[in-house]
BAVO-572430 format. One record per residue (C-alpha): residue in one letter; y, z, x. Coordinates in steps of 0.02 Angstrom, whole numbers. Layout:
<pts>
a	Y	Z	X
...
</pts>
This chain:
<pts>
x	-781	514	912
x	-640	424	833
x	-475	533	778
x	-343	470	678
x	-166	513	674
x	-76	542	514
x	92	462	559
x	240	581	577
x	163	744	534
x	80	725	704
x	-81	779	627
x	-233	700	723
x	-420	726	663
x	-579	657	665
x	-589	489	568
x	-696	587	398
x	-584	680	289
x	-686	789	169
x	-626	744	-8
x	-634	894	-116
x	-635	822	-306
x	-807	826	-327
x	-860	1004	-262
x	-797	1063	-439
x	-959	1008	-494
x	-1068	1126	-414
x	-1072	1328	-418
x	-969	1417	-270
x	-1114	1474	-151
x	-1174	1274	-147
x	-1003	1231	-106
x	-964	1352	27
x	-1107	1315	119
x	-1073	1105	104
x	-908	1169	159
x	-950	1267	336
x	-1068	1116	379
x	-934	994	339
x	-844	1101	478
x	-983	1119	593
x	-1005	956	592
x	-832	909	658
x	-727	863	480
x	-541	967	489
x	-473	896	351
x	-504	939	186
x	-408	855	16
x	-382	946	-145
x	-272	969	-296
x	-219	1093	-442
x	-302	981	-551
x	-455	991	-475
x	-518	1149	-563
x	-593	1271	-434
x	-593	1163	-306
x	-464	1243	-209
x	-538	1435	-225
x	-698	1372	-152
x	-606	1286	-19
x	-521	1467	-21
x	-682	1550	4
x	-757	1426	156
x	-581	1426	252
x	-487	1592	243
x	-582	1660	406
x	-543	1510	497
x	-363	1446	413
x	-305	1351	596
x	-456	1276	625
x	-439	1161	481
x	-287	1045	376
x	-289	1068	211
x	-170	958	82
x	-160	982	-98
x	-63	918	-251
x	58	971	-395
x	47	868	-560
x	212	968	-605
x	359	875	-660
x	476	1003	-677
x	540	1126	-548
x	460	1283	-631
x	288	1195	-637
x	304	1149	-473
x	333	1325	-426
x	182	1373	-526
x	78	1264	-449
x	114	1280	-282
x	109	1454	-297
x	-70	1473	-367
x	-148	1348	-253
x	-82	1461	-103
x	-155	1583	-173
x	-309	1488	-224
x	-344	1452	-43
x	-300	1599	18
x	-165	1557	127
x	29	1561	173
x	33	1375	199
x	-4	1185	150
x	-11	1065	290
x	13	946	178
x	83	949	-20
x	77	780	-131
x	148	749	-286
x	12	686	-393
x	7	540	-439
x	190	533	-537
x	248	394	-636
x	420	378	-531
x	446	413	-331
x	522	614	-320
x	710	592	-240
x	820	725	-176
x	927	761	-333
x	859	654	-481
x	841	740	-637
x	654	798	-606
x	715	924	-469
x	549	916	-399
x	574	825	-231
x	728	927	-183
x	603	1096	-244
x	479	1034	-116
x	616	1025	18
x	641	1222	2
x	460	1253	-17
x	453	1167	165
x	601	1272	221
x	521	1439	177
x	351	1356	276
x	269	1373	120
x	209	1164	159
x	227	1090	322
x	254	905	259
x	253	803	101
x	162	687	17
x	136	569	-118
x	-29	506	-217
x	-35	340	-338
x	-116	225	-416
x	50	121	-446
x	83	-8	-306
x	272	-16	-370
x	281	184	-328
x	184	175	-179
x	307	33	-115
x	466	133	-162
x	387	298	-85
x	362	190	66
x	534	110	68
x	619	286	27
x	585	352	196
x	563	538	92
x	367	534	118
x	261	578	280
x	98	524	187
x	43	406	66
x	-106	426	-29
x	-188	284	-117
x	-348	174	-158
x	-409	81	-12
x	-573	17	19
x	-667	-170	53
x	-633	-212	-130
x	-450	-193	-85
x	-328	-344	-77
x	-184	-407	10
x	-50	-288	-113
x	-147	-126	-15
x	-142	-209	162
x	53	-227	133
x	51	-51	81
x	-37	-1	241
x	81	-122	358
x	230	8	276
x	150	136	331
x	119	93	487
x	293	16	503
x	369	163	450
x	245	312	539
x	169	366	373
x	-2	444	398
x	-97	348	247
x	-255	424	155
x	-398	316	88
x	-406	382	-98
x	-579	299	-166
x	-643	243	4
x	-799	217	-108
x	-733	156	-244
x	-784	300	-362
x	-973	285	-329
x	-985	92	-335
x	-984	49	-144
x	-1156	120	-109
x	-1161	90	81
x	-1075	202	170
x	-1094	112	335
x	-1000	-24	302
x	-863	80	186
x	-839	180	356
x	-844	15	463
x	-705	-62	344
x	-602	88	386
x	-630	68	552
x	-547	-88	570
x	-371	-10	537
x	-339	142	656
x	-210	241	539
x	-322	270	392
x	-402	417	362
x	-548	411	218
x	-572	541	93
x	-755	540	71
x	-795	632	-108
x	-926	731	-48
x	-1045	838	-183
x	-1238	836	-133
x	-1275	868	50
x	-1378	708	79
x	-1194	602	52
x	-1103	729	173
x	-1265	707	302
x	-1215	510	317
x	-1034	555	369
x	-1074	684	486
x	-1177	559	587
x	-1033	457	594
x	-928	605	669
x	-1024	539	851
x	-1104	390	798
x	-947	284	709
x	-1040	131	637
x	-940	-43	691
x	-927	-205	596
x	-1060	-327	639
x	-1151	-463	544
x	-1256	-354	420
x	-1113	-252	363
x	-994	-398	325
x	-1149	-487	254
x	-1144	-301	121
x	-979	-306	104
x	-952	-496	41
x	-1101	-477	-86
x	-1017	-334	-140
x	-837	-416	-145
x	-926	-566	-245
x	-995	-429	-367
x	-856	-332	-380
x	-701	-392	-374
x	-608	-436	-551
x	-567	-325	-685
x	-681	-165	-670
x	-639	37	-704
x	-606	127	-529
x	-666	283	-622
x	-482	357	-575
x	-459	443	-754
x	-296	432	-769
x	-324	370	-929
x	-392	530	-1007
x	-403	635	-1127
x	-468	512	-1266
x	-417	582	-1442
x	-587	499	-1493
x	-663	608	-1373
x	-732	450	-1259
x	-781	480	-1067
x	-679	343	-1031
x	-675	347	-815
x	-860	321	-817
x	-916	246	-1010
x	-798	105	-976
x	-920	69	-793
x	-1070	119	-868
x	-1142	-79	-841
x	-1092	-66	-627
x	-1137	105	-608
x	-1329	68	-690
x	-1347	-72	-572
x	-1270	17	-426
x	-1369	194	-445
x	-1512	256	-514
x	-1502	218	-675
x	-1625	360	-763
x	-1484	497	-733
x	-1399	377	-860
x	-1510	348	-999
x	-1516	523	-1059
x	-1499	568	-1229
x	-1345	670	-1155
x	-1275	508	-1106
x	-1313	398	-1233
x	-1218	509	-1351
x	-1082	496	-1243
x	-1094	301	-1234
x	-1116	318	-1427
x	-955	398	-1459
x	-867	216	-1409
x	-915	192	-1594
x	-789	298	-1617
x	-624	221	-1536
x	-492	236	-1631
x	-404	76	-1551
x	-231	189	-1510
x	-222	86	-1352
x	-151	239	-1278
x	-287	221	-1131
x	-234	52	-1109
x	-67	98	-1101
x	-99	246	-938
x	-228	118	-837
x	-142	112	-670
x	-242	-58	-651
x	-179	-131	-810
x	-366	-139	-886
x	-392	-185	-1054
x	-505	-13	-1067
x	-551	-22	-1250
x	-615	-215	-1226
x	-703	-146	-1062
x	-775	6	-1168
x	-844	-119	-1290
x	-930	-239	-1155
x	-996	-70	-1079
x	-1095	-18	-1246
x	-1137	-169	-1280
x	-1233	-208	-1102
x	-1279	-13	-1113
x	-1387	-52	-1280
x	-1465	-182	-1202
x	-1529	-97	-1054
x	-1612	37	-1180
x	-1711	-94	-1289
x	-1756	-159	-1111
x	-1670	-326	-1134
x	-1583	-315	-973
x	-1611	-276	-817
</pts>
């Protein structure tokens, strides 16, 4: 078994962390019971966020009996000091507890600081006081936050993309960490469904001892693969690296993470997966893909209203609407069967 310590907070798990985004997908009951195997199978910590739906009352429902047996961090989109009150307040309550182990700000546009005009940082300081949260956190998809929330000293964790299609701007981010005893959580550890082999994802990971991957876990045949790596932690060898270059060679360049950061469309366009649609048909099965349900959403691309407002929000600085365009494109030809 290989445990991970998240940096100053002094929390130490098992190296799986049980992301939580996608169990909004599925009805309670089915989530519950992924839940309690997630925990009999040796996962403690579990990722969520207001934004997340229901995520966090089903995490509510799995975990209330057994509260200390488990960490739990969520996140606050608020910007202001009453939202994050709000928040904060109704994800407690959500999970049906007293306490966060660990609280993030979600993915903001600036790095929280003790007295800037947000309020939000220094609100989080009294939250901690009154052991409401135990330690604080940051998400991002910025590297220029991520380095200043890094450099600020204010943050115990850092949350951000980082898997084998990462460069040399995320190692640096993870060398701060380290440097500075920031736990650091892999956000996307499969790259939003594109990495497909989750043996060498986990053997990637494996290479640096202070990450801790958030696997988004929905169907119990994906949770199954990380539970046998709870004993059996897969290492790097040949055919792994051999995976993870043809994947690198594949995937690397300009391509949607799937983050959706760049929604809502006024056009009404599924942007975090439309704008993939050509990777995740050659990645996936592609029949759940080419339903009529999807090809009207694909079809609504016809509809773009060019505001470049999705452009403008892309954390990657992706020219979306020119990648929604390639997308239906490619997407028309794989339904006259002209590709593939």
């Amino acid at each position: 078994m290989t445990n991970v310590r998240l940096g100053k907070t002094g929390i130490t798990v098992n190296k799986n962390g049980f992301g939580a985004l996608p169990i909004q997908r599925i009805p309670k009951e089915d989530a519950v019971r992924l839940l309690h195997k997630a925990f009999d199978g040796g996962i403690r910590f579990y990722d969520t966020a207001r934004l997340y739906t229901d995520s966090e009352e089903k995490l509510g429902a799995a975990f209330s009996d057994r509260r200390e047996q488990v960490f739990i961090s969520s996140k606050t989109g608020a910007v202001t000091v009453e939202g994050f009150w709000k928040d904060l307040e109704t994800t407690l309550k959500n999970l049906k507890t007293d306490h966060l182990d660990i609280y993030q700000f979600h993915n903001p546009a600036f790095c929280p600081r003790p007295g800037d005009e947000s309020g939000i940082y220094d609100a989080a300081l009294e939250a901690r006081k009154k052991g409401m949260i135990l330690h604080i956190g940051i998400t991002n998809h910025r590297l220029n936050v991520a380095r200043e929330a890094i450099d600020s000293g204010l943050y115990e964790t850092l949350q951000f993309p980082f898997c084998y299609l990462s460069g040399e701007p995320e190692l640096k981010l993870l060398e701060g960490c380290r440097k500075n005893d920031m736990g650091f959580l892999s956000m996307k550890a499969l790259s939003g469904g594109l990495i497909t082999n989750a043996a060498a994802a986990y053997a990637f990971q494996a290479q640096f001892p202070e990450t801790l991957p958030l696997w988004g876990v929905q169907r119990e045949e994906e949770l199954d693969q990380f539970l046998a790596f709870v004993n059996n932690p897969p290492a790097m060898n040949e055919e792994l690296s051999a995976v993870i270059e043809k994947d690198r060679r594949e995937l690397l360049g300009e391509f949607c993470r799937g983050c959706g950061y760049c929604m809502p469309c006024a056009a009404g366009i599924e942007i975090n997966n439309c704008a993939r649609m050509s990777l995740l048909l050659r990645r996936s099965p592609a029949a759940p893909y080419l339903t009529p349900e999807w090809q009207a959403k694909m079809k609504k691309i016809e509809d773009c209203q060019h505001c470049g407002s999705c452009k403008k929000k892309c954390p990657y600085g992706l020219d979306t609407p020119e990648l929604l365009k390639r997308n239906y494109e490619d997407y028309k030809e794989i339904l006259a069967g002209k590709a593939f």
